[in-house]
C-alpha positions in Angstrom: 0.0 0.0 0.0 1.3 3.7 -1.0 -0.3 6.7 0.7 -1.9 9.0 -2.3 -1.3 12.5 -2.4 -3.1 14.0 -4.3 -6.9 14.8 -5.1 -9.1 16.3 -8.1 -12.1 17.8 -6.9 -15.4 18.6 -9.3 -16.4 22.2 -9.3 -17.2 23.5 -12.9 -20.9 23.0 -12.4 -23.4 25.5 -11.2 -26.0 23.7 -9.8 -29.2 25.0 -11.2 -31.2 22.9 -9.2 -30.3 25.6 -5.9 -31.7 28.2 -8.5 -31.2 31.8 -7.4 -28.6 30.7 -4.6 -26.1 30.3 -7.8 -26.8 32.9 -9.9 -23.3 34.7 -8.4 -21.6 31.7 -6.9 -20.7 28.2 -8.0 -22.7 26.0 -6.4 -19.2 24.5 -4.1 -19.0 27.8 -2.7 -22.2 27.7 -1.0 -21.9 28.0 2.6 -22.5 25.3 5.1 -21.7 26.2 9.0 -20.1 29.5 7.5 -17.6 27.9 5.3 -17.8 26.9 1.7 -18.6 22.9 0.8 -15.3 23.1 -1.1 -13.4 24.5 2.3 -14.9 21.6 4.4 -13.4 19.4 1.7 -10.0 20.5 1.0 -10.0 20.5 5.0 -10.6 16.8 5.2 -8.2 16.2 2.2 -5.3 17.8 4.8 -5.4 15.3 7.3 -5.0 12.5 4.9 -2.3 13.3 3.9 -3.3 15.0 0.7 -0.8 17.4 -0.7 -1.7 18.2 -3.9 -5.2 19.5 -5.3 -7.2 20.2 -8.5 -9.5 22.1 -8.7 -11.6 21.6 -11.8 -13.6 24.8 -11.8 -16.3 26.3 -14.8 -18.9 28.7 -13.6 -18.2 31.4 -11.7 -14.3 30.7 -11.6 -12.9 33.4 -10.7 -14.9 33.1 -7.5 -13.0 29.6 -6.6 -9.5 31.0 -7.4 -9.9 33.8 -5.6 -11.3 32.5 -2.5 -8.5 29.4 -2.7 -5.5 31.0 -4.4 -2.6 28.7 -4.8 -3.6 27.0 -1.7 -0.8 28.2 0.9 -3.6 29.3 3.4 -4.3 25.3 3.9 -1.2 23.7 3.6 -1.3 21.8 0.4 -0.8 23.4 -3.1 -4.0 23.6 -5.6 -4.0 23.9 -9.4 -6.6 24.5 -11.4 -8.1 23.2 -14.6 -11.0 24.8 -16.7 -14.2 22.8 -17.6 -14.7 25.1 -20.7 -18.1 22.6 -21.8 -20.6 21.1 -19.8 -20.6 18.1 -21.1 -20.8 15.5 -18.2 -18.9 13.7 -15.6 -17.0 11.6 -17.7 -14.8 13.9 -19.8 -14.0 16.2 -16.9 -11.9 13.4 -15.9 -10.0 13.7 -18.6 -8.7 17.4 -17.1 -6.6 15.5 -14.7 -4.4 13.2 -17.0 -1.5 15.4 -16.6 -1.6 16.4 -13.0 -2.5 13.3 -12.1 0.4 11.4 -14.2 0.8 7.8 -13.0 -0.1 8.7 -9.5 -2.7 7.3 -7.8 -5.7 9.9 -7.3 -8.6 11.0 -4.8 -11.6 12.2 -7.0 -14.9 14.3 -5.3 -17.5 16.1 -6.7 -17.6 19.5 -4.9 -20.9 19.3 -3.3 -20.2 16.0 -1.1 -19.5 16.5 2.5 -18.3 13.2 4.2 -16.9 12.5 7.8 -13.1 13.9 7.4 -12.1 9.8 8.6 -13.4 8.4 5.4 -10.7 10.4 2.8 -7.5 8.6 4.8 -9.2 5.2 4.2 -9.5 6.1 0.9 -5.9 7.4 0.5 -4.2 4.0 0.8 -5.9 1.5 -1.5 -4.7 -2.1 -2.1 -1.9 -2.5 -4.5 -4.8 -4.9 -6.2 -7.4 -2.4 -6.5 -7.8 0.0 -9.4 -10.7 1.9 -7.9 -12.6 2.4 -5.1 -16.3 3.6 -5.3 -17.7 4.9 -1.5 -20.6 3.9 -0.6 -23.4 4.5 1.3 -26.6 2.4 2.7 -29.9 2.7 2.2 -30.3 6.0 0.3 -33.1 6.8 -2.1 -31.3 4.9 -5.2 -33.9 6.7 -7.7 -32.0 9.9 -7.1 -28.5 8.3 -7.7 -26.5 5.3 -8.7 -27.3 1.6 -7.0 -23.7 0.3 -6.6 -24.0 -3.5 -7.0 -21.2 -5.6 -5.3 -19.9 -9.4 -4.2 -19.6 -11.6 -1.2 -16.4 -9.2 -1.0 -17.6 -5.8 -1.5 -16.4 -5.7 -4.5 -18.0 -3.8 -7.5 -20.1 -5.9 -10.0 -22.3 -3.1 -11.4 -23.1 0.7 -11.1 -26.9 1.5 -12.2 -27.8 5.0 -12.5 -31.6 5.9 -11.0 -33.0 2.7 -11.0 -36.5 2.7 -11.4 -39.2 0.8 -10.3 -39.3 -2.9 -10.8 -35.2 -2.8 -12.1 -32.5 -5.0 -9.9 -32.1 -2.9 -7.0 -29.1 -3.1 -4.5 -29.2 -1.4 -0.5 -25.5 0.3 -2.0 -26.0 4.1 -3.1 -23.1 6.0 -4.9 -21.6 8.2 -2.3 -19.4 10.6 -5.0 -16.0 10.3 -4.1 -13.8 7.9 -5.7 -9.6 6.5 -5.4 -8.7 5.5 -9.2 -5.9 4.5 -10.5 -4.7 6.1 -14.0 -6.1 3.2 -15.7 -9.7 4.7 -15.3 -8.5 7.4 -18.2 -8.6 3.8 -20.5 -12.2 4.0 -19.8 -13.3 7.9 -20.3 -11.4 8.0 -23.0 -13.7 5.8 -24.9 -17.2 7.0 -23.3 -20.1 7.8 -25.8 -22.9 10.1 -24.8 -25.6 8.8 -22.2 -29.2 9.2 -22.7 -29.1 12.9 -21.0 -26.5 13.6 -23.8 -23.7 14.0 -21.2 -20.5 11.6 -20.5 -20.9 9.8 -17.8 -18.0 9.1 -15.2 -20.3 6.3 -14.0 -20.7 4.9 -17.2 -16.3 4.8 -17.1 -16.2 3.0 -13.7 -18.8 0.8 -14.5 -16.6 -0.2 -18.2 -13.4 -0.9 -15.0 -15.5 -3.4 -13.0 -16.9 -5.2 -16.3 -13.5 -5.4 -17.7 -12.3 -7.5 -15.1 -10.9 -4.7 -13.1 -11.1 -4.9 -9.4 -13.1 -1.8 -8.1 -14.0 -2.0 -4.4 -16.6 -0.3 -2.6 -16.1 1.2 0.6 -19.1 1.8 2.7 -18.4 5.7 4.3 -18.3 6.0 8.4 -20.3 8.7 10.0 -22.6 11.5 8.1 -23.1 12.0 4.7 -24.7 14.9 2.6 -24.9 15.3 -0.7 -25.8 19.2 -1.3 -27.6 18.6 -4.1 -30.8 21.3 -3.6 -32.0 24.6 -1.2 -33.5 22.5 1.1 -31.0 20.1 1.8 -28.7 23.2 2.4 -30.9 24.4 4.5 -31.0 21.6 6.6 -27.4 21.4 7.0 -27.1 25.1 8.3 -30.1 24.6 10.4 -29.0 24.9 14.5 -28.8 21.4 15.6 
């Protein structure tokens, strides 16, 4: 096992579905507990021994780079690339090939706030595994991915909102990933998804089917997926 240093995080999209909230502001720099999402992350990233960041940024970029800078302020040192179409998941990916090199590589989208424990489990993967997909139980698989796995929590199949009367699994795509360069194999060849975007979904699932071991990794503690006003509301809500 070799610790991974270094982390791509999603934050080119603006996240219409928080409507007015983003009409100024990238939907990662919405606050949660008076701090951006994408503060709480690069946080937890610290900790894990993360030293080098991403930042994959689109709307409202100058907003990110300001805010962040070169990343001095939190100990690590942050790049950025430039989502310049929205065209999915998938081929933002594909932004990271050089920083990334042959390293090893944390990946989260920008909205996901896990418990800071989780991204030092994911920061030193078997030598055997080429990906790990986090997971969480029981969530509402209609609004997500259904993450299908074996007797040893391995990956079998990634199924995006499944609807009624489809295979089901209890295993809901969490949104932050370890992968190994050989997941650029598989966005590389990625062809447009129903919605008309590139899925990165669509990639991992191609790893696991190939034969590739991608393990799942059920996350400790809370969860939150920032996804719309009233989930952000609930998160800044006095407990």
């Amino acid at each position: 096992m070799r610790q991974i240093t270094k982390a791509v995080l999603l934050a080119a999209g603006r996240g219409t579905r928080m409507r007015e909230l983003t009409n100024d502001l990238p939907k990662p720099m919405l606050q949660v507990q008076g701090r951006p999402i994408l503060q709480h992350i690069i946080e937890g990233l610290r900790p894990a021994g993360i030293r080098d960041v991403l930042l994959v940024v689109g709307w409202r970029a100058d907003i990110v780079r300001d805010f962040f800078g070169n990343g001095a302020q939190f100990d690590l040192r942050i790049e950025y690339a430039t989502q310049l179409v929205q065209d999915g998941t998938g081929k933002v990916v594909e932004l990271a090939r050089e920083f990334c090199g042959h390293e090893p590589f944390l990946l989260s989208y920008g909205d996901i706030l896990i418990e800071f424990s989780n991204y030092a489990r994911l920061a030193l993967p078997g030598d055997d595994v080429d990906a790990i997909i986090s997971v969480k139980r029981n969530e509402d698989v209609s609004k997500g991915g259904a993450v299908f796995v074996d007797g040893s929590f391995n990956m079998t199949d990634l199924r995006e909102k499944q609807q009624p009367g489809e295979p089901t699994s209890p295993w809901y795509n969490a949104g932050v990933y370890m992968f190994r360069r050989s997941i650029f194999d598989y966005t590389a060849r990625l062809q447009r998804s129903p919605r008309g975007e590139f899925e990165l979904t669509d990639a991992i699932r191609g790893l696991a089917l190939s034969g590739k071991r991608v393990q799942a990794l059920e996350l400790a503690g809370d969860w939150a997926d920032v996804r719309d006003p009233e989930i952000l509301k609930e998160l800044n809500s006095p407990s």
